[in-house]
N, C-alpha and C positions, 0 to 999 in steps of 0.2 A: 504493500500500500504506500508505505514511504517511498522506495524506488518510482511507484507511478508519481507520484504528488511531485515528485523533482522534475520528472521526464516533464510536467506541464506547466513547471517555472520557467520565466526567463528574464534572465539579468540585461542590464543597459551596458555598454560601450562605445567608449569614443573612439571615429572616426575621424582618419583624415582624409577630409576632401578632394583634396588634388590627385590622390591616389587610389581614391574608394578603398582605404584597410582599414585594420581595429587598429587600435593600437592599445595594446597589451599592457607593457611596463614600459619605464621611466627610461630603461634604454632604447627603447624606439623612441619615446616622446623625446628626449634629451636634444636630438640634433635638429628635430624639429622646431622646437623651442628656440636652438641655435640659431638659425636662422629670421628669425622674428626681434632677436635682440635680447634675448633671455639667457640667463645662466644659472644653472641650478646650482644651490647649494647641496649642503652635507645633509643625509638624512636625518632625521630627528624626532624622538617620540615622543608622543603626548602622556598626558597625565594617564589615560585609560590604558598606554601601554602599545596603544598603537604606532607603527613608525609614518611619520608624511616626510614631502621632500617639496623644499620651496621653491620658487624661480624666481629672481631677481632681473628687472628690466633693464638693461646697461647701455642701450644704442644707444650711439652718436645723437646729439642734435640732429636735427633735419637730413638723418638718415632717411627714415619713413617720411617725410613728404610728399605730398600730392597724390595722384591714383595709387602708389603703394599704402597709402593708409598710414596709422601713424602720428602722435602728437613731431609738432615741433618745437623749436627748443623752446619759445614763446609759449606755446601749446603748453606744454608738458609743466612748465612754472608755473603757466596759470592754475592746472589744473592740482599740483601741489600746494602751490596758494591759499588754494578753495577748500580743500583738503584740511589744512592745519587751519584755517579758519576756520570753519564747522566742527572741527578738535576730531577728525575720524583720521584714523592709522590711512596710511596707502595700501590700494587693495595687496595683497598676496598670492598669487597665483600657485596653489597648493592643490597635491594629493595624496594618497596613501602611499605608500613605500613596500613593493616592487610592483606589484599587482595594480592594475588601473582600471583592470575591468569589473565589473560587479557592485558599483557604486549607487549611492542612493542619486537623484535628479537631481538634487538639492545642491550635493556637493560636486557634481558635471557646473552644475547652473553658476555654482561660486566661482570654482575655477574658468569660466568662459569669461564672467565677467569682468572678473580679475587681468586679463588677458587684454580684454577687450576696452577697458580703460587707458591702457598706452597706445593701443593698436590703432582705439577709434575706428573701425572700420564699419560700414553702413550695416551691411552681413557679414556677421562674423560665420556665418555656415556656408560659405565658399568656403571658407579654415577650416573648422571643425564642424561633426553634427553627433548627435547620436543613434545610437540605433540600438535594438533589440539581439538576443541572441539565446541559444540553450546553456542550459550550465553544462558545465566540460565536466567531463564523467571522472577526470583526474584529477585537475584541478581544481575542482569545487567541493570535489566529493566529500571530505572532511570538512570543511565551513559552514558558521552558520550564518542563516540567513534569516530576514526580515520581511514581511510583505511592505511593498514601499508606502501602501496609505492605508486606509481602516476600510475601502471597497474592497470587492472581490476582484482584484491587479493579479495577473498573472506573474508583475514584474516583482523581483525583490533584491535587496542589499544585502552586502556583508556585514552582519555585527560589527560597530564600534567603527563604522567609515564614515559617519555622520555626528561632525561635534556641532555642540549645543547652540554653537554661535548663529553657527549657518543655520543650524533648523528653524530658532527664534527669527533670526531674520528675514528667511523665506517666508514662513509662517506670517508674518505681519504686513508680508505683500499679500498674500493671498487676503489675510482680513480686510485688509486697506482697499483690494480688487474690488471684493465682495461688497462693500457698502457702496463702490462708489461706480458699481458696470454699467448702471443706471442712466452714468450722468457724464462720465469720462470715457473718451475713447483708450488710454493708456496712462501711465504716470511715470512721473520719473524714478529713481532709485538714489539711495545716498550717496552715489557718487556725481548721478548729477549730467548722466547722460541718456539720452533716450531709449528707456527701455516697453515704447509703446506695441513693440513689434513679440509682447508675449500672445501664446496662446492658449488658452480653455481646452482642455481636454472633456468634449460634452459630457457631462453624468460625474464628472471627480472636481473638485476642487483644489486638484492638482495644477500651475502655473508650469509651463517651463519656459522661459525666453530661450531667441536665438537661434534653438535648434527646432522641433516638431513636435505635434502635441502623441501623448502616449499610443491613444486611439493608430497613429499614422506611422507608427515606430516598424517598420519592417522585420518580422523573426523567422 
């Protein structure tokens, strides 16, 4: 019964676009990342024991300008400016440590936007997207996992890939969505760029920007 219940989950993974692949762990995302202007740091474990590994945005000034996307170096001050005057950290483009795939939406959705704050880019899902997949009968097999919402989601996470931060703060887009579907076509997000371009997943109160809503995840 447990072997069937697994065989009709399935986990999220990101994609890259320009290539259509998953991408698995941090050494495939690594040089990805590289070229974007990103430098990973040393891995590092959270309090609950789990290990993440950060990116650090390093381009040049007015490397990414224009159709490459991109703050520039005006750009980019402003946008730390804004940042330390509204008193919030610079985002962090973060994820679990070795494994990438099998993540809650929440924490794909951090990390994009994390991303997507120096990148500026109109779609960030020409970059990245996500997509649906089976659990790997080796790799998962031992892990536990989470349904991603209180619906009946086929999708699910790994235990302890989802900190509190992220959750509360997605959590209070969705509330914020919710009172205001009414009356707003989108809103902005704490960092202050336009993240009008999320979608509804009909029947969940599931949000994901950027990439697709659950309903349209391909498995």
């Amino acid at each position: 019964m447990e072997e069937c219940m697994r065989d009709c989950m399935r986990k999220l993974a990101l994609w890259y676009t320009r290539t259509f692949k998953p991408i698995m762990t941090h050494e495939e995302l690594e040089p990805i990342m590289a070229t974007l202007g990103f430098v990973g740091r040393p891995p590092k474990p959270a309090a609950n024991g789990v290990v993440w590994k950060e990116y650090v945005y390093t381009s040049a000034c007015g490397r990414r300008n224009g159709s490459g996307g991109g703050l520039s170096c005006s750009g980019l001050s402003a946008a730390v400016n804004e940042a330390e005057e509204e008193q919030q950290p610079m985002p962090k483009p973060r994820l679990p440590y070795q494994r990438i795939d099998g993540l809650h939406i929440y924490t794909y959705h951090a990390f994009i936007d994390a991303v997507n704050f120096y990148l500026q880019k109109r779609d960030i899902s020409d970059l990245f997207h996500i997509r649906g997949m089976p659990l790997h009968p080796k790799y998962d097999r031992n892990k536990k996992f989470r349904r991603m919402d209180e619906d009946e989601s086929v999708f699910v996470h790994r235990e302890g890939t989802l900190d509190p931060g992220t959750l509360n703060f997605y959590r209070n887009i969705v509330d914020a969505d919710n009172k205001n579907s009414n009356t707003a076509n989108g809103h902005k997000n704490s960092y202050n760029y336009d993240s009008s371009i999320i979608i509804r997943n009909k029947g969940s109160n599931l949000l994901i920007g950027n990439i697709v809503p659950l309903k349209d995840i391909i498995v």
